[in-house]
C-alpha positions in Angstrom: 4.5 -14.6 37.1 3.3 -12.9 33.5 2.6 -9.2 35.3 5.8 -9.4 37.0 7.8 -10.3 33.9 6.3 -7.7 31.9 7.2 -5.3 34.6 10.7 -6.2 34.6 10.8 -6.5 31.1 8.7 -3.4 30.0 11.9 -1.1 29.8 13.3 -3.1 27.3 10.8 -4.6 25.6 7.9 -1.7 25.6 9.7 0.2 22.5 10.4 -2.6 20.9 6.5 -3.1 21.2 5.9 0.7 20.0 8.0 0.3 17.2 6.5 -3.0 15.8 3.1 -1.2 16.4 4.1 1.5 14.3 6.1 -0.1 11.5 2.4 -2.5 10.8 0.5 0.8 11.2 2.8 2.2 8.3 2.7 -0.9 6.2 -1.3 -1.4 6.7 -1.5 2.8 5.3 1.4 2.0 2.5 -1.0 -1.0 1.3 -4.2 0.2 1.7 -2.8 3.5 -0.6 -1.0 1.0 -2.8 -4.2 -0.2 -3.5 -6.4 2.8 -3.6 -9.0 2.6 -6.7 -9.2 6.1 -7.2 -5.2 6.6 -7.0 -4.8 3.7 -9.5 -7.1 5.5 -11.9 -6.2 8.9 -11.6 -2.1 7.4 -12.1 -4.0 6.0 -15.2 -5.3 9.1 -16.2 -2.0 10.7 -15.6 -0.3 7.9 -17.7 -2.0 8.6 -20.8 -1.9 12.5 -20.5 2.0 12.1 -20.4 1.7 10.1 -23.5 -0.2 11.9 -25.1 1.8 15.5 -24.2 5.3 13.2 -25.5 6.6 13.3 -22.4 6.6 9.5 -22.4 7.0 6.7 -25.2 4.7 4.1 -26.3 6.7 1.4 -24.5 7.3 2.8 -21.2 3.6 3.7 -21.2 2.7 -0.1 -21.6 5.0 -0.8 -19.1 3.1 1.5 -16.5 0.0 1.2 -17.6 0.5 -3.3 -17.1 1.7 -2.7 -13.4 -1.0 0.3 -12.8 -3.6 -2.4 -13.9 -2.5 -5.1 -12.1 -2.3 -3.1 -9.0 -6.4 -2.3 -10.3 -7.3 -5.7 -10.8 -5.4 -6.7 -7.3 -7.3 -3.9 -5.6 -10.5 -5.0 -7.1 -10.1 -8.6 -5.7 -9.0 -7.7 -2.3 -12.5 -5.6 -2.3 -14.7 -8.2 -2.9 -12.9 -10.7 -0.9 -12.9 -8.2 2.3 -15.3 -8.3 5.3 -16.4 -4.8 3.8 -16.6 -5.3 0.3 
């Protein structure tokens, strides 16, 4: 009775399916840039060079710079604790 369910039920429930395949495609990319090592650093990088040109305060650079690193240190842990890593 499963294939004739999903047959009746595929026009109704197959873009559901699409859609809840795409929005965890989108969240998996939105993580895995989220926690990108190189785009953490080079946000870093840009941090300081906004500090240093004025454009920013001491204290909202701290306040960058504390999420930006534990976004780093986060990134760093899911590395070694991946299947990869």
């Amino acid at each position: 009775m499963g294939i004739l369910t999903d047959v009746v039920f595929a026009p109704a429930v197959g873009p559901l399916k699409g859609v809840l395949w795409l929005a965890r495609i989108i969240a998996e990319q939105a993580e895995r840039t989220l926690y990108d090592e190189t785009l953490i650093r080079a946000a870093l990088l840009d941090l300081e060079q906004q500090l240093e040109a004025g454009a920013i305060g001491e204290e909202e650079y701290e306040k960058q710079e504390e999420i930006l690193l534990d976004r780093l240190k986060i990134a760093r842990e899911r590395m070694r604790s991946s299947p990869q890593g």
